[in-house]
N, CA, C and O atoms as a Maestro MAE file, in Angstrom:
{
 s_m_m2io_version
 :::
 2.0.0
}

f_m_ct {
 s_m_title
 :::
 protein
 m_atom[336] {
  # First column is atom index #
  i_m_mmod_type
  r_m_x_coord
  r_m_y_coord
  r_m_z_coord
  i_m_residue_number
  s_m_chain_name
  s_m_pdb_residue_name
  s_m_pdb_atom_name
  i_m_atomic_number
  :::
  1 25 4.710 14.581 -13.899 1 A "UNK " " N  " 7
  2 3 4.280 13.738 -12.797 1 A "UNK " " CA " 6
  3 2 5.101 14.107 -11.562 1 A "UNK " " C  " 6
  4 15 6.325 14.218 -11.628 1 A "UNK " " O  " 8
  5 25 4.448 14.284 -10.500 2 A "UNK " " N  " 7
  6 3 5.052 14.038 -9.429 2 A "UNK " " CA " 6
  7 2 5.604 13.196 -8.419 2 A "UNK " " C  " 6
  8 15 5.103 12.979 -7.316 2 A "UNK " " O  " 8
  9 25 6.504 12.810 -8.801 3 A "UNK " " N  " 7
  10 3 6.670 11.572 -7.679 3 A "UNK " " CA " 6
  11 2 6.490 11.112 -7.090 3 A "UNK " " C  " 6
  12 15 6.336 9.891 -7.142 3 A "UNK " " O  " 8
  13 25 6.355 12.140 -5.721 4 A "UNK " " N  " 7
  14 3 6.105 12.262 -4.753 4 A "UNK " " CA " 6
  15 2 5.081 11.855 -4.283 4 A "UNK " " C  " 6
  16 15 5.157 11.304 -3.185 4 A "UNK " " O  " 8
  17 25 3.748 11.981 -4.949 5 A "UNK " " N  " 7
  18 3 2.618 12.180 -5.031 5 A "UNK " " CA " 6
  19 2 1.841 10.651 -5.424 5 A "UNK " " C  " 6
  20 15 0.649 10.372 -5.291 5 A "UNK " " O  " 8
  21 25 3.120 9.666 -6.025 6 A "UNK " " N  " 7
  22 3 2.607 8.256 -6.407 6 A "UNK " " CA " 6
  23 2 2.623 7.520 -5.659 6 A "UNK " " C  " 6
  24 15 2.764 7.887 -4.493 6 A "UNK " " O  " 8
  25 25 2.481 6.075 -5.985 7 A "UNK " " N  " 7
  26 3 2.405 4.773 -5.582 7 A "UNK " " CA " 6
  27 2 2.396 4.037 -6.932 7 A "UNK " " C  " 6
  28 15 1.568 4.280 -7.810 7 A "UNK " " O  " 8
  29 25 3.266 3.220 -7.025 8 A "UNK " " N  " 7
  30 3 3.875 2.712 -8.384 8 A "UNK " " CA " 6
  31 2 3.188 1.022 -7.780 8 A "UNK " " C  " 6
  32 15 3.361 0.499 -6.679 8 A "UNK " " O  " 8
  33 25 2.268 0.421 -9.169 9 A "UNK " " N  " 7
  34 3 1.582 -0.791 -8.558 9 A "UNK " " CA " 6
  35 2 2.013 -2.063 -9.341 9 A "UNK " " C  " 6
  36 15 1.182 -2.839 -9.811 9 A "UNK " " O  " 8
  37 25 3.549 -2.261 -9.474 10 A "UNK " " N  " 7
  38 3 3.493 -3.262 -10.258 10 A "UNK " " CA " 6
  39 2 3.647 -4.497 -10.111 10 A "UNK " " C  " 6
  40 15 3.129 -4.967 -9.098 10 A "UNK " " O  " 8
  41 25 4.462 -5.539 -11.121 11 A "UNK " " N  " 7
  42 3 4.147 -7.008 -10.566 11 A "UNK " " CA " 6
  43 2 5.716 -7.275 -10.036 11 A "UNK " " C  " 6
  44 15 6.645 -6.553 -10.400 11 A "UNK " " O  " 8
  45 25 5.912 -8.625 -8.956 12 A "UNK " " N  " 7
  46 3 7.480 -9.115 -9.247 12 A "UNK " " CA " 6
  47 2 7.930 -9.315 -10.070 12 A "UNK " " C  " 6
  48 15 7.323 -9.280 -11.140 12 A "UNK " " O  " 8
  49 25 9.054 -9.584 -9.992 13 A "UNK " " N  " 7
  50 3 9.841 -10.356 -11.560 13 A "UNK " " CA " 6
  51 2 9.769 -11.563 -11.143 13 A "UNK " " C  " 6
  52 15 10.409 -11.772 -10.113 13 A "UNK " " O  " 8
  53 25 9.006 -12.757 -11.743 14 A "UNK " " N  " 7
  54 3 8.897 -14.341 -11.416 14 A "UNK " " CA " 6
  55 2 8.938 -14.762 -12.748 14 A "UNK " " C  " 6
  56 15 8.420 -14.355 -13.788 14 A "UNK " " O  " 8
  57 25 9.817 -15.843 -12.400 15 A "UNK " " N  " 7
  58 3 9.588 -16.868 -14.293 15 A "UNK " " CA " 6
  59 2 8.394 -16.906 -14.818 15 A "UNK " " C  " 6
  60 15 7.448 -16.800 -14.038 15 A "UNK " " O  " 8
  61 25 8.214 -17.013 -15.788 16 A "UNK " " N  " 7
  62 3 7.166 -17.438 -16.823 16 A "UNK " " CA " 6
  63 2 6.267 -18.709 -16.464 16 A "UNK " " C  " 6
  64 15 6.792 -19.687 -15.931 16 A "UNK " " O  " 8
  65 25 4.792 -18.678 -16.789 17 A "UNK " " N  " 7
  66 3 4.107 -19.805 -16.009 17 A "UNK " " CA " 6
  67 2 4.531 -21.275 -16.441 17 A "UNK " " C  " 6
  68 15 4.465 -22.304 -15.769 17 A "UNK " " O  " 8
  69 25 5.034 -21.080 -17.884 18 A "UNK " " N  " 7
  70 3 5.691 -22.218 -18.589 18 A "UNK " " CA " 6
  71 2 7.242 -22.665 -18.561 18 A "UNK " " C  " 6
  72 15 7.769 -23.585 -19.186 18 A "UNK " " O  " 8
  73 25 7.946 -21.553 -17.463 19 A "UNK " " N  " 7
  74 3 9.398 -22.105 -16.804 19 A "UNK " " CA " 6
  75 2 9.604 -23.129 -16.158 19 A "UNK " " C  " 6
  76 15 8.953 -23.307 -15.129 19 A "UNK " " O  " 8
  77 25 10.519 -24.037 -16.562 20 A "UNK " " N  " 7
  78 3 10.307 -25.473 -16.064 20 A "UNK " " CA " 6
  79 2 11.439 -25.483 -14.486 20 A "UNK " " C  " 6
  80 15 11.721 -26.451 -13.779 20 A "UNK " " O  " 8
  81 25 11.984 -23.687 -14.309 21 A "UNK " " N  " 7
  82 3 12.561 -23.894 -12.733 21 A "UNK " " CA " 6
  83 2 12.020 -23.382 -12.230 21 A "UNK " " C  " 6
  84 15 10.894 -23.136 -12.665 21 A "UNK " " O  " 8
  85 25 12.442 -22.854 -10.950 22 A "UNK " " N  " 7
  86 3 11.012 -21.898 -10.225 22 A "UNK " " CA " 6
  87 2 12.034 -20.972 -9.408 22 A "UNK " " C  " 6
  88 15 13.003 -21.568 -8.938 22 A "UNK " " O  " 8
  89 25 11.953 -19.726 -9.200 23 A "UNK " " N  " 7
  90 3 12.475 -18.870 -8.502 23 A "UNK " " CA " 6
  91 2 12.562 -18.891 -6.788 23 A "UNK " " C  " 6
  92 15 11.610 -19.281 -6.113 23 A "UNK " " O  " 8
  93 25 13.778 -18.438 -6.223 24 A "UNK " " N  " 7
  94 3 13.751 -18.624 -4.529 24 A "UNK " " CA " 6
  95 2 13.191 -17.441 -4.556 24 A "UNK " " C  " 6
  96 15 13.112 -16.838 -5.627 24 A "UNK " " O  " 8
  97 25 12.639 -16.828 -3.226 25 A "UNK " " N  " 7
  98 3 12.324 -15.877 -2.824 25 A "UNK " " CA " 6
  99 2 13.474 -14.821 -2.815 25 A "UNK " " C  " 6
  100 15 13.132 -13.649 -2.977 25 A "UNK " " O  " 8
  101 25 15.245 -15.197 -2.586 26 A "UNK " " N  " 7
  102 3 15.895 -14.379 -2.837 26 A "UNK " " CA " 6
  103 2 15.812 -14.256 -4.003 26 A "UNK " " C  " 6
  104 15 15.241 -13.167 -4.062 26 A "UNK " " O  " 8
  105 25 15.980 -14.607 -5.137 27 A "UNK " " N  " 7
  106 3 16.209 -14.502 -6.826 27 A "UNK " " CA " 6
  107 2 14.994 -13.311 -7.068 27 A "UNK " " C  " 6
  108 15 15.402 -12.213 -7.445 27 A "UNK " " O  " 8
  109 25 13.725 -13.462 -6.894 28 A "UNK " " N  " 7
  110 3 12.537 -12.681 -6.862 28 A "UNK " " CA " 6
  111 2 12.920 -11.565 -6.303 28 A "UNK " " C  " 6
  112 15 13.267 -10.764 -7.172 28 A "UNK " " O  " 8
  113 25 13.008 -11.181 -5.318 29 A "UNK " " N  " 7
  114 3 13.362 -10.493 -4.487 29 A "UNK " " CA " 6
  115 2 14.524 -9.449 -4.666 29 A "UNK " " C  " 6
  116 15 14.507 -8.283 -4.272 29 A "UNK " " O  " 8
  117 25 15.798 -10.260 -5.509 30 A "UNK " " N  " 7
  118 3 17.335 -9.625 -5.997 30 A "UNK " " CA " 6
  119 2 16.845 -9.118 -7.337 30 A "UNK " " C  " 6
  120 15 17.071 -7.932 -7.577 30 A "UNK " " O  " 8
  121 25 16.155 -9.898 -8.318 31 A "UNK " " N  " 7
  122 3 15.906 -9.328 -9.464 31 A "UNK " " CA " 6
  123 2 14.975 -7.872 -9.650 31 A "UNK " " C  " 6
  124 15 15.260 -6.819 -10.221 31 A "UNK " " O  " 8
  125 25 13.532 -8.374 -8.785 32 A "UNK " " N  " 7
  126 3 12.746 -7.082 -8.705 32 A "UNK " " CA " 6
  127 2 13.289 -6.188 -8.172 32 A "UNK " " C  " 6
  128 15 13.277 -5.136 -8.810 32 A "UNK " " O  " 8
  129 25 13.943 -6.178 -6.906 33 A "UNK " " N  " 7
  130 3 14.405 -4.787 -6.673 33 A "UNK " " CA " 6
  131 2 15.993 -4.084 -7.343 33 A "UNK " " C  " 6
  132 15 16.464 -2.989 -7.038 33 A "UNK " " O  " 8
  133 25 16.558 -5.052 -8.274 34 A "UNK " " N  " 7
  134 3 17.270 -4.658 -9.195 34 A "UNK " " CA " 6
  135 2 17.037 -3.659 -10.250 34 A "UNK " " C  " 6
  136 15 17.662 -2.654 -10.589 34 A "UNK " " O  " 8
  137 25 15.775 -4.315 -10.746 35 A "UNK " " N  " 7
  138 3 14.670 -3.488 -12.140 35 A "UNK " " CA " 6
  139 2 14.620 -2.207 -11.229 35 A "UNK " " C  " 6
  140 15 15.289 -1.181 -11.349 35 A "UNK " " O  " 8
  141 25 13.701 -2.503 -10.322 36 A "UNK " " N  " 7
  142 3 13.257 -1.018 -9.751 36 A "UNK " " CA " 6
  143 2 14.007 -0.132 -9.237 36 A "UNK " " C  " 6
  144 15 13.512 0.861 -8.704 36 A "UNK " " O  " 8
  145 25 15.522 -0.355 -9.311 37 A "UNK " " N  " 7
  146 3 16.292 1.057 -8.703 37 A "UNK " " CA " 6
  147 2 17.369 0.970 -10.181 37 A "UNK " " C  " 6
  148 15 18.515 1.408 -10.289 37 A "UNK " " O  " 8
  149 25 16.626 0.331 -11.092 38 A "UNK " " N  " 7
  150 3 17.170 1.081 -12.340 38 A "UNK " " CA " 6
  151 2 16.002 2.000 -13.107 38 A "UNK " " C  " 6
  152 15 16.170 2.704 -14.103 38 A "UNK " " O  " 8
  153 25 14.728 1.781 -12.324 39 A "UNK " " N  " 7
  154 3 13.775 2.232 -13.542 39 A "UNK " " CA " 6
  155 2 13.344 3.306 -12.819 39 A "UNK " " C  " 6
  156 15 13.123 4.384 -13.370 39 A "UNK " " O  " 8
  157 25 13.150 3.077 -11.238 40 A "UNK " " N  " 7
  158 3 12.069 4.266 -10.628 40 A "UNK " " CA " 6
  159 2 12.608 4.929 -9.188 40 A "UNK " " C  " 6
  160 15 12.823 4.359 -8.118 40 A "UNK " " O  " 8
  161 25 12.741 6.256 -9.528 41 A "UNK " " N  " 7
  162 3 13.331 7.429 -8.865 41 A "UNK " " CA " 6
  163 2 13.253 7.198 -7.155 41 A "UNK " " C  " 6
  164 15 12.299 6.706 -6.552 41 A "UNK " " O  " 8
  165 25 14.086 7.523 -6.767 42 A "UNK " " N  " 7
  166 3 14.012 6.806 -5.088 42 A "UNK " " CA " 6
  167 2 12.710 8.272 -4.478 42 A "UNK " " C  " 6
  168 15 11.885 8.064 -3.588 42 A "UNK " " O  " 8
  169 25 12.805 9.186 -4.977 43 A "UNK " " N  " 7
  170 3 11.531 10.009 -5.119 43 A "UNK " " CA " 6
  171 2 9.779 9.388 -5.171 43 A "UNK " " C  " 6
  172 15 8.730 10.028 -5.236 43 A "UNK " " O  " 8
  173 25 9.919 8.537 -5.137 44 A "UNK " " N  " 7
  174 3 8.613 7.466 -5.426 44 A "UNK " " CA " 6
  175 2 8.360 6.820 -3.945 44 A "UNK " " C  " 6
  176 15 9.046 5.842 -3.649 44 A "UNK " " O  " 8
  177 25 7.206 7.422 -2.796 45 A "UNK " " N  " 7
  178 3 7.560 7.146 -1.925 45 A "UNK " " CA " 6
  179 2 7.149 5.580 -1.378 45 A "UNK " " C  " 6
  180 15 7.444 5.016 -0.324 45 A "UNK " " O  " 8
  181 25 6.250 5.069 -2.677 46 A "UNK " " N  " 7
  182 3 5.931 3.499 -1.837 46 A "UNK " " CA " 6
  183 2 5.734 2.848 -3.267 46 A "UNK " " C  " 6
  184 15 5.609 3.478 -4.317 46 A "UNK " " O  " 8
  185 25 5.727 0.866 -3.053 47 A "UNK " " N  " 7
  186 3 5.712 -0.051 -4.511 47 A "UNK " " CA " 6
  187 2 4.967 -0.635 -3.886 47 A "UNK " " C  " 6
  188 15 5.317 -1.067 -2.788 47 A "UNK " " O  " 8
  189 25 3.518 -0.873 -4.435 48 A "UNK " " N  " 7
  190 3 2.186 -1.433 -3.438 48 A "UNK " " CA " 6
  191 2 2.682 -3.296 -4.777 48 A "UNK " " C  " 6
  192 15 2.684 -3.349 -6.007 48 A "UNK " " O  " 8
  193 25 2.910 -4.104 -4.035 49 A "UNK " " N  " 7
  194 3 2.651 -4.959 -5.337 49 A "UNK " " CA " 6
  195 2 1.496 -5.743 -5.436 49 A "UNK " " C  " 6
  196 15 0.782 -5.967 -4.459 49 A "UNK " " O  " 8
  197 25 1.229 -6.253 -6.770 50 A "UNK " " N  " 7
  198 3 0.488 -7.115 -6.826 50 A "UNK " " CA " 6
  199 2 0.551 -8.643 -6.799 50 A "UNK " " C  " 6
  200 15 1.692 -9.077 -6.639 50 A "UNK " " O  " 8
  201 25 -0.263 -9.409 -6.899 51 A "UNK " " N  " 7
  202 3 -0.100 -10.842 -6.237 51 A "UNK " " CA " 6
  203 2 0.641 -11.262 -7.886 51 A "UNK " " C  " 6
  204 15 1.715 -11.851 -7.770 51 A "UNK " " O  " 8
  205 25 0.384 -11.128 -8.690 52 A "UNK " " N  " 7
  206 3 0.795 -11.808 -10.391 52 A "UNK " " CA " 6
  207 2 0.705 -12.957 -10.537 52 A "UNK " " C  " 6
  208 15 1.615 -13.631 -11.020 52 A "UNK " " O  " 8
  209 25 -0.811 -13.596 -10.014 53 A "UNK " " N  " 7
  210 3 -0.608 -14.963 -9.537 53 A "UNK " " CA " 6
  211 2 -0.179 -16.558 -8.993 53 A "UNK " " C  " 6
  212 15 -0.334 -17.769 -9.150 53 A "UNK " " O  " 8
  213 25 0.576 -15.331 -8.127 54 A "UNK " " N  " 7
  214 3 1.149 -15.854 -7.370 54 A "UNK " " CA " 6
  215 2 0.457 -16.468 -5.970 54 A "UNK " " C  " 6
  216 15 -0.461 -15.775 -5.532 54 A "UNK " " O  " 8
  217 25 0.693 -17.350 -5.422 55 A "UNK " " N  " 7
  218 3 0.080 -18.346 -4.265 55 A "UNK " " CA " 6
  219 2 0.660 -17.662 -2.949 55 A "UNK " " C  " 6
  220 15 1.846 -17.433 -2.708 55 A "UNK " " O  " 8
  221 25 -0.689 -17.328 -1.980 56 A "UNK " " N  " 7
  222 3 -0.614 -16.371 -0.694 56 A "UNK " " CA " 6
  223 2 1.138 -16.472 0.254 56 A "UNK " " C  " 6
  224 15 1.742 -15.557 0.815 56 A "UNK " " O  " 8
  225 25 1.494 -17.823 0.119 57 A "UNK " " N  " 7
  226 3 2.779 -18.324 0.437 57 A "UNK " " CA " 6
  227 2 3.640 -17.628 -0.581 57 A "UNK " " C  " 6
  228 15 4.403 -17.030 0.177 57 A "UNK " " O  " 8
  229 25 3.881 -17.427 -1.351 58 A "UNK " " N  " 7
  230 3 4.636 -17.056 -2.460 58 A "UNK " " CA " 6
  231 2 5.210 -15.897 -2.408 58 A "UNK " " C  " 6
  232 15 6.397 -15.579 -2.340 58 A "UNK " " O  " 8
  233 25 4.215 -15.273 -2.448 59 A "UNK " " N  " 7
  234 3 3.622 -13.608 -2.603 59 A "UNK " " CA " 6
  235 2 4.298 -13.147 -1.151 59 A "UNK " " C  " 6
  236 15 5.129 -12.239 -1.146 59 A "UNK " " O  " 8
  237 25 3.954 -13.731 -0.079 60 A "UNK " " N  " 7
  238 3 4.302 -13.350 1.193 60 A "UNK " " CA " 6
  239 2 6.102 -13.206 1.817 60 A "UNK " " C  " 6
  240 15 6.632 -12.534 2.702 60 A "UNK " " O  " 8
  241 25 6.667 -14.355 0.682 61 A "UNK " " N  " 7
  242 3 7.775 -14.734 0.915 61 A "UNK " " CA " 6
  243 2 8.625 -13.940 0.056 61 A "UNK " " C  " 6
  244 15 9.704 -13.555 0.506 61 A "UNK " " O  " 8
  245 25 8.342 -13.697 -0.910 62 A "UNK " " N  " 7
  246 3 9.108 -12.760 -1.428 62 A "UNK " " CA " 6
  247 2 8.799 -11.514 -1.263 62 A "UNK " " C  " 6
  248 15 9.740 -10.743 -1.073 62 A "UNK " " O  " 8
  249 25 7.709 -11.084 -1.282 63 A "UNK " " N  " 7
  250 3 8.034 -9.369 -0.537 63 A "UNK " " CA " 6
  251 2 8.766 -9.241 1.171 63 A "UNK " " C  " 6
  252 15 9.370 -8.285 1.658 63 A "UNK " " O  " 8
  253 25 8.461 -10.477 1.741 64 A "UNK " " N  " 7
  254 3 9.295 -10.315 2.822 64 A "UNK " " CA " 6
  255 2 10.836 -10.315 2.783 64 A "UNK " " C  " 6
  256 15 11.598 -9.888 3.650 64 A "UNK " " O  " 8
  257 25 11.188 -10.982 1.392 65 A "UNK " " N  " 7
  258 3 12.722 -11.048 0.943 65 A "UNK " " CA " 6
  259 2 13.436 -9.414 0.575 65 A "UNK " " C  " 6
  260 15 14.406 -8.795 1.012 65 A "UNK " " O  " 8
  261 25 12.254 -9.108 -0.578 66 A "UNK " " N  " 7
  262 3 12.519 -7.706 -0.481 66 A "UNK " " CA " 6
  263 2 12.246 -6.405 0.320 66 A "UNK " " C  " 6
  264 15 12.519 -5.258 -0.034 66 A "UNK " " O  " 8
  265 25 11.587 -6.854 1.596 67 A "UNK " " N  " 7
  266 3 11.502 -5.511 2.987 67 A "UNK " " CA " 6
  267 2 13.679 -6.281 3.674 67 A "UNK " " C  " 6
  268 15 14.598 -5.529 3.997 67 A "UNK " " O  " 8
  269 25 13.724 -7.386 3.654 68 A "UNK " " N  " 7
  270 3 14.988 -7.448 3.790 68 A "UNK " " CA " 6
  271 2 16.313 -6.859 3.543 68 A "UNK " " C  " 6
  272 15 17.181 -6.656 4.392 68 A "UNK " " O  " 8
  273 25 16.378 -6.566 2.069 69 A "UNK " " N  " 7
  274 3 17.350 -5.924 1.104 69 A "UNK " " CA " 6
  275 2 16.875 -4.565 1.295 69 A "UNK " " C  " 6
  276 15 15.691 -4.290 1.484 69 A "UNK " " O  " 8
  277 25 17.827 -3.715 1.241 70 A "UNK " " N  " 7
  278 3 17.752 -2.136 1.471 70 A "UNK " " CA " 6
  279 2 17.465 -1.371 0.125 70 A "UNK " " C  " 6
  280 15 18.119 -1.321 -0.917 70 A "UNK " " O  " 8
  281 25 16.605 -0.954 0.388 71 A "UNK " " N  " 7
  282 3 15.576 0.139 -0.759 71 A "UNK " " CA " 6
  283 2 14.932 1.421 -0.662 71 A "UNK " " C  " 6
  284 15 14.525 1.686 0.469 71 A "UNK " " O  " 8
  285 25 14.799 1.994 -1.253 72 A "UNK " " N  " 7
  286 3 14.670 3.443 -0.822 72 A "UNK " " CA " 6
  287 2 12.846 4.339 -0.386 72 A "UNK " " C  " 6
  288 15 12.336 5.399 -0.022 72 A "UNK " " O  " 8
  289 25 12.484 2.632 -0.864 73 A "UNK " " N  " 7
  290 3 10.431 2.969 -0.872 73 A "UNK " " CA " 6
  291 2 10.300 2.164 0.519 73 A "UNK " " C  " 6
  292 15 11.094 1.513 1.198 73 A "UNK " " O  " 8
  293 25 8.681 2.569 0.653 74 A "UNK " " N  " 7
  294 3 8.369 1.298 1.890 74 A "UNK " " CA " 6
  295 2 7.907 0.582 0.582 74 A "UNK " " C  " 6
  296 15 7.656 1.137 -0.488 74 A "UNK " " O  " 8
  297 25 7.856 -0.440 0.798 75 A "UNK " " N  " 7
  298 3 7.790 -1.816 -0.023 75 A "UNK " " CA " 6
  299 2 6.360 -2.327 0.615 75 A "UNK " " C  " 6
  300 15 6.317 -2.299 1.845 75 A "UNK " " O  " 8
  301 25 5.211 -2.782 -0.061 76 A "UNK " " N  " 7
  302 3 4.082 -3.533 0.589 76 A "UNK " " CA " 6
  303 2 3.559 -4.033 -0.446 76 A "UNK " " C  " 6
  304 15 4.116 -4.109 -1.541 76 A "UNK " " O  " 8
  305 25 2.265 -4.473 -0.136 77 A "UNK " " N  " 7
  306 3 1.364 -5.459 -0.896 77 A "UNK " " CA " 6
  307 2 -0.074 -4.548 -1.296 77 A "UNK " " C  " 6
  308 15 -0.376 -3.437 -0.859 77 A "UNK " " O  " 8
  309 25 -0.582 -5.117 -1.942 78 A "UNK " " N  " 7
  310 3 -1.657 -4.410 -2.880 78 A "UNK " " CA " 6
  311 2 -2.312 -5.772 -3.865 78 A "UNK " " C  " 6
  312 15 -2.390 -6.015 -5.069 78 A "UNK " " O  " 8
  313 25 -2.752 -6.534 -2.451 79 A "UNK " " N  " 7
  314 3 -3.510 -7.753 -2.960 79 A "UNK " " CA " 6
  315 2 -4.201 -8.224 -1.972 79 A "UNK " " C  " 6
  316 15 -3.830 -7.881 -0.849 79 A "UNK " " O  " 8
  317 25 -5.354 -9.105 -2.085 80 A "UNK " " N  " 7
  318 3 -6.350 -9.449 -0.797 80 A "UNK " " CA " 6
  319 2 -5.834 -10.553 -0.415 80 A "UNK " " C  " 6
  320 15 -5.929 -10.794 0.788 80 A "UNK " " O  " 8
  321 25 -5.269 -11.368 -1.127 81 A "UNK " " N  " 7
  322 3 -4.501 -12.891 -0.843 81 A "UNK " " CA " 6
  323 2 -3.573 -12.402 0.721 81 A "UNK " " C  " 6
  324 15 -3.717 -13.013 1.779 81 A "UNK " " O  " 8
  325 25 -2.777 -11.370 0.572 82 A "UNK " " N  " 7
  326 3 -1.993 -11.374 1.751 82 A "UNK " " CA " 6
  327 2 -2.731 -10.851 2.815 82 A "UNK " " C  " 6
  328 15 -1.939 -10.287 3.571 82 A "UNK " " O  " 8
  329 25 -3.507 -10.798 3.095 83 A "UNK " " N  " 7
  330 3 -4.622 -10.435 4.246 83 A "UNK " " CA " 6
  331 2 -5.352 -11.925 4.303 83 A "UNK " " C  " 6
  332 15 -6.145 -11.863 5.242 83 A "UNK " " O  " 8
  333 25 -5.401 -12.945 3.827 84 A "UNK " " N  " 7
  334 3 -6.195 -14.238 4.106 84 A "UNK " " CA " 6
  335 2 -5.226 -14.860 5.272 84 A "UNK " " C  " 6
  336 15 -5.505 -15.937 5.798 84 A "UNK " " O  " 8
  :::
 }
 m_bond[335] {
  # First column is bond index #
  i_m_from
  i_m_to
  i_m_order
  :::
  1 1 2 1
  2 2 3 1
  3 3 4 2
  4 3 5 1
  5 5 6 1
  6 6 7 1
  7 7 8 2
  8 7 9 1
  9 9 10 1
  10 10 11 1
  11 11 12 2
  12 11 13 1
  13 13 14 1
  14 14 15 1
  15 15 16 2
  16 15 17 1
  17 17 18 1
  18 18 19 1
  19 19 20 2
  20 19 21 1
  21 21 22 1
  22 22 23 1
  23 23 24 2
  24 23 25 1
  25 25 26 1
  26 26 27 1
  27 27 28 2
  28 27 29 1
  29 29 30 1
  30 30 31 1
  31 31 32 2
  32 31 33 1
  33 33 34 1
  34 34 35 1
  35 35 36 2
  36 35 37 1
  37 37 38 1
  38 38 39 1
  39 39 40 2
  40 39 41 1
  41 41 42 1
  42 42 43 1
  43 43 44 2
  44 43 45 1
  45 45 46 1
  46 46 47 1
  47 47 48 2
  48 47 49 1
  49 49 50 1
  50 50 51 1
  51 51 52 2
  52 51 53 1
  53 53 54 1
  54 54 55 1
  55 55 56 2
  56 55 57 1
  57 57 58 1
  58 58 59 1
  59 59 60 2
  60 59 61 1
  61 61 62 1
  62 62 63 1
  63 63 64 2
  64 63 65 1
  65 65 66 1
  66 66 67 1
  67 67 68 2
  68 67 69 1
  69 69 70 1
  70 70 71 1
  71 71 72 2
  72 71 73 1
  73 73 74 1
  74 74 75 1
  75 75 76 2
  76 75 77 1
  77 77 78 1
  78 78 79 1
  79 79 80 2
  80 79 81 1
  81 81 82 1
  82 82 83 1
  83 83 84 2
  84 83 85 1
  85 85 86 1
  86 86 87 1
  87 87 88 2
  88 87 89 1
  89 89 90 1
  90 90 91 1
  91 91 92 2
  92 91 93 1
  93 93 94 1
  94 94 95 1
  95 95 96 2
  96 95 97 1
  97 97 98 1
  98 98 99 1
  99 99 100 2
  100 99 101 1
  101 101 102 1
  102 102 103 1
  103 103 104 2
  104 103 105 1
  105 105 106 1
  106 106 107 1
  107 107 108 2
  108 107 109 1
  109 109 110 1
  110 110 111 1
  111 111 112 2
  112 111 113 1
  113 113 114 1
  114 114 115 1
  115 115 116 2
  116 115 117 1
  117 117 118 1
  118 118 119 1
  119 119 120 2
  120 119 121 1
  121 121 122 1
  122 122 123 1
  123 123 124 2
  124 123 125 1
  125 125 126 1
  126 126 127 1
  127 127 128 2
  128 127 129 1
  129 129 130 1
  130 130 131 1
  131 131 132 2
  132 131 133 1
  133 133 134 1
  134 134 135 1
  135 135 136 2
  136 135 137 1
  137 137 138 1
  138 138 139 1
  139 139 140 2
  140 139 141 1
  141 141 142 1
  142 142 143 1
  143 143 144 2
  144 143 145 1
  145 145 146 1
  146 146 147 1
  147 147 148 2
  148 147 149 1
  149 149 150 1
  150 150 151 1
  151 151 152 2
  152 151 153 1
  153 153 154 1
  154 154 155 1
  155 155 156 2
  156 155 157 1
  157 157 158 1
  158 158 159 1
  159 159 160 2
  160 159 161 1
  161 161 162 1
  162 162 163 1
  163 163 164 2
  164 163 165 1
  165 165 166 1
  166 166 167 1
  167 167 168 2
  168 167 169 1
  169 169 170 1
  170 170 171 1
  171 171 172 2
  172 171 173 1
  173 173 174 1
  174 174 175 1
  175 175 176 2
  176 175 177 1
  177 177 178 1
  178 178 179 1
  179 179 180 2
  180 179 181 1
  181 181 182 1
  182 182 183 1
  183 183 184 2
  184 183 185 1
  185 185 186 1
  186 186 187 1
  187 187 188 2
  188 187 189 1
  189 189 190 1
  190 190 191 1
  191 191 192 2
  192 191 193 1
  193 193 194 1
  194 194 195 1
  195 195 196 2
  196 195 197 1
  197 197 198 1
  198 198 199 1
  199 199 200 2
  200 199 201 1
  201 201 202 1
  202 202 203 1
  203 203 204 2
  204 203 205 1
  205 205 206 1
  206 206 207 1
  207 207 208 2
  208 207 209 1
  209 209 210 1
  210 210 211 1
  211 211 212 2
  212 211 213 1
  213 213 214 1
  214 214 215 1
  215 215 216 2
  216 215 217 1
  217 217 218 1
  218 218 219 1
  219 219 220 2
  220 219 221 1
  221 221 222 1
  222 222 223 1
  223 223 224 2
  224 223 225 1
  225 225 226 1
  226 226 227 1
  227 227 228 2
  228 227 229 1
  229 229 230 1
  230 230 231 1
  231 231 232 2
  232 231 233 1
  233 233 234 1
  234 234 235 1
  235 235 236 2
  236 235 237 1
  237 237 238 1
  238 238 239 1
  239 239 240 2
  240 239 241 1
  241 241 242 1
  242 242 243 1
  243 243 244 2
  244 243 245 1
  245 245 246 1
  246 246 247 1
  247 247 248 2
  248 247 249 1
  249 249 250 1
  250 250 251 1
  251 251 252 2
  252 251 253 1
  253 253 254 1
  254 254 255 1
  255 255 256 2
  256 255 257 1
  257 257 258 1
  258 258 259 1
  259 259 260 2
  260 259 261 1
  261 261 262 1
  262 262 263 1
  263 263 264 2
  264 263 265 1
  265 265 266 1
  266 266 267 1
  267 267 268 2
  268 267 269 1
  269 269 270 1
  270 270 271 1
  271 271 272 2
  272 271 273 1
  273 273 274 1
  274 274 275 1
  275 275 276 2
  276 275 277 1
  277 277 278 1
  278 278 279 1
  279 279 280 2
  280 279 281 1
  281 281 282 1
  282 282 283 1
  283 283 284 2
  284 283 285 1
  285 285 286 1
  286 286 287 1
  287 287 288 2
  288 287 289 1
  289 289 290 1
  290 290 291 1
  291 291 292 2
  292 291 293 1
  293 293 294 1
  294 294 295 1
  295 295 296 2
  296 295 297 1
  297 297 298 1
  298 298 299 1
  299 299 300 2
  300 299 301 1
  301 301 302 1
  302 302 303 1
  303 303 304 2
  304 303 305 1
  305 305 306 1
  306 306 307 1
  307 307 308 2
  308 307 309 1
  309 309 310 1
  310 310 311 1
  311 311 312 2
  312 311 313 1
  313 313 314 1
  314 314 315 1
  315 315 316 2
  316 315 317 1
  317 317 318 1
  318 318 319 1
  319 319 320 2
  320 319 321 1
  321 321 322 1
  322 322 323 1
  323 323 324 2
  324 323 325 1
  325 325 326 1
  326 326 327 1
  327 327 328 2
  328 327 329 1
  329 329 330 1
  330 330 331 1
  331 331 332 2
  332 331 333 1
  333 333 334 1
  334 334 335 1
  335 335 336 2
  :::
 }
}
């Protein structure tokens, strides 16, 4: 595979639908981009995410947490919710 050549489409890291706390947008935000600069090569030039049903507010707030924190992809969305 080429790296270079991808777009890696996956979900945040958010509690479980049956977690009785609920994640800040930093926690979301610190955890997912934790995973992802242990798992995927800074060679990977963008992380399109998906919504993981998550609510347009939600979704919006934490990828804006993680364009905050310094990462080596452009970071965006790859859901119709954040365009409503």
């Amino acid at each position: 595979v080429l790296f270079e050549g991808i777009l890696l489409k996956p979900s945040m890291v958010t509690p479980g639908a049956e977690c009785p706390t609920h994640a800040t947008p930093q926690q979301v935000g610190e955890y997912t981009l934790t995973m992802l600069k242990r798992r995927v090569p800074p060679a990977v030039p963008g992380i399109m995410f998906l919504s993981g049903g998550q609510s347009e507010l939600e979704a919006t707030l934490n990828l804006q947490e993680m364009n905050r924190q310094p990462n080596p992809w452009h970071v965006s969305f790859s859901y119709a919710r954040a365009l409503q």
